[in-house]
C-alpha positions in Angstrom: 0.0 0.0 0.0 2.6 2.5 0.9 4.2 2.1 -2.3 1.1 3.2 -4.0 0.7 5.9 -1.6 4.4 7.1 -2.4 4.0 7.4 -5.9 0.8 9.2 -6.2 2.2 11.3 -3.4 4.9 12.0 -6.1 2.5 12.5 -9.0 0.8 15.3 -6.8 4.3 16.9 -5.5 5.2 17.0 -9.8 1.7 18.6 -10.6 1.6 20.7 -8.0 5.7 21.8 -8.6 4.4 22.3 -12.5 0.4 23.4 -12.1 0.3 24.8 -8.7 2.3 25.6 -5.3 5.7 25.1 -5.0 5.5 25.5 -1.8 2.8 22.3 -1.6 5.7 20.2 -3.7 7.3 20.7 -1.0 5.6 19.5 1.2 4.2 16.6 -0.7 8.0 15.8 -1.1 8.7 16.0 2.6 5.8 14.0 3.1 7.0 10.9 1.0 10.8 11.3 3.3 8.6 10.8 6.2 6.5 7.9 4.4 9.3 6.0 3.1 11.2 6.3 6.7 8.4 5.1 8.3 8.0 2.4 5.7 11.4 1.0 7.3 9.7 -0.4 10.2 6.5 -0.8 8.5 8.0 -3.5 6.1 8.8 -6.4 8.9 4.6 -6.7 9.2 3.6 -5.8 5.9 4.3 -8.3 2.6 2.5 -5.8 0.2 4.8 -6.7 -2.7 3.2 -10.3 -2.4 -0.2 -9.2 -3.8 -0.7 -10.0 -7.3 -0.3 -8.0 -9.9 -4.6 -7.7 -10.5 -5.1 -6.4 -7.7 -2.6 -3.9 -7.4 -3.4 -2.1 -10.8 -7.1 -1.4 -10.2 -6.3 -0.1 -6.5 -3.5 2.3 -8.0 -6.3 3.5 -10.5 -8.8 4.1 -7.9 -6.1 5.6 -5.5 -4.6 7.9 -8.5 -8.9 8.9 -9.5 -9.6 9.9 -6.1 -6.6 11.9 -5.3 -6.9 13.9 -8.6 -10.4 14.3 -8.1 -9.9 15.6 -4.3 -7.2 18.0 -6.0 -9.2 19.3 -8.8 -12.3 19.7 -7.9 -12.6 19.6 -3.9 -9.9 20.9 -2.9 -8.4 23.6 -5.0 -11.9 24.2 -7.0 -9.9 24.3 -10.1 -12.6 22.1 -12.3 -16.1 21.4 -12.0 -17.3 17.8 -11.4 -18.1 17.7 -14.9 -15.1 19.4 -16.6 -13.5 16.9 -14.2 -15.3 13.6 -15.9 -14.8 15.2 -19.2 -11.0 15.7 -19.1 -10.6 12.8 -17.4 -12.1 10.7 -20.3 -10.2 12.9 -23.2 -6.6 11.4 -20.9 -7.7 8.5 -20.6 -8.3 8.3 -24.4 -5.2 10.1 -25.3 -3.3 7.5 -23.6 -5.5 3.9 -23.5 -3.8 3.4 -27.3 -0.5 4.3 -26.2 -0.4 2.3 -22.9 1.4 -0.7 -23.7 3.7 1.7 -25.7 4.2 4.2 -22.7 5.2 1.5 -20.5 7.4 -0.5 -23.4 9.2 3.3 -23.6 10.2 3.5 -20.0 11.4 0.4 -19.7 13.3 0.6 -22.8 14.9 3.8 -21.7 15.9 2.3 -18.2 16.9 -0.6 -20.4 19.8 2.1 -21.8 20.5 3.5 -18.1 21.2 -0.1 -17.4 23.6 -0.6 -20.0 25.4 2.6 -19.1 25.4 1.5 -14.9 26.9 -2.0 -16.4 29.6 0.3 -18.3 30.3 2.6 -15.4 30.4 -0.8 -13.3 27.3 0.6 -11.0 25.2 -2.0 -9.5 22.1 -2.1 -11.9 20.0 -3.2 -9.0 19.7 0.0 -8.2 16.9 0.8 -11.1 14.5 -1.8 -10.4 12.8 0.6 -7.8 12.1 3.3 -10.6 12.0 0.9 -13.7 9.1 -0.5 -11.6 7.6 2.8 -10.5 7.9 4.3 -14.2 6.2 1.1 -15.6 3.3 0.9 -13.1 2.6 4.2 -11.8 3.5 6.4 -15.3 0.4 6.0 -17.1 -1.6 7.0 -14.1 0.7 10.1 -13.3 0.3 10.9 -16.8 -3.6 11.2 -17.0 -3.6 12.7 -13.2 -0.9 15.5 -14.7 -3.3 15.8 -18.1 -6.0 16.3 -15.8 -4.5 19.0 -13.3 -2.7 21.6 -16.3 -6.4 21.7 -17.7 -7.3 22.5 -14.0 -4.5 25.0 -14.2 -5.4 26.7 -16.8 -9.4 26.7 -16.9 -8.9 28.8 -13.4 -10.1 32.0 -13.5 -7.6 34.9 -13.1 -8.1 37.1 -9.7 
């Protein structure tokens, strides 16, 4: 669970660093130090790596819809519920062809960073945190970044 949390954690810290308050990204960022330290202790009771695949995708989807929702529309008050469903769907289309794609192009550019660690003589075990992290959680953090510039810039100046 927590690694879900920390990447859509991350996801908001980028969209709010790019769309929003730097000062939030900051404290979104701070926010995953704490969760990962705490996840240190956490990990000798909790075997979340052991659940499947199945099940983890559809909670990271659900996790990644809520959040973006909360930040869009309850929260910040950037999009109406509406404008929300609507560019959600236009993401979501924009990137359902290009899924398997996305995620074939991240691992394909790690694939390169890997062959440069090997070069450099660099542990390559090091990459299979983001390698996983780009693979699962970048099509999500894609659609929740679509979603929040449209946010950004369907805001009314003051």
């Amino acid at each position: 669970m927590l690694e879900i949390l920390t990447a859509l954690v991350l996801t908001l810290a980028a969209s709010e660093y790019l769309h929003g308050s730097r000062r939030r990204a900051l404290v979104c960022a701070l926010t995953v130090g704490v969760a990962n330290a705490l996840a240190a202790a956490h990990a000798a009771i909790t075997r979340w790596s052991a659940i499947i695949l199945t099940v983890k995708v559809p909670l990271t989807a659900i996790l990644y819809l809520v959040t973006c929702y909360w930040d869009t529309v309850v929260c910040n008050e950037q999009l109406s519920r509406a404008a929300f469903w609507a560019e959600l769907h236009a993401a979501f289309v924009r990137l359902l062809p290009l899924f398997p794609l996305f995620s074939l192009l991240i691992a394909f550019l790690f694939l390169e960073v890997g062959t440069v660690f090997e070069r450099m003589g660099w542990p390559t075990i090091w990459l299979n945190g983001p390698i996983h992290y780009g693979v699962l959680y970048g099509p999500f953090a894609y659609i929740y970044v679509r979603v929040k510039a449209v946010a950004k810039a369907s805001t009314p100046l003051p």
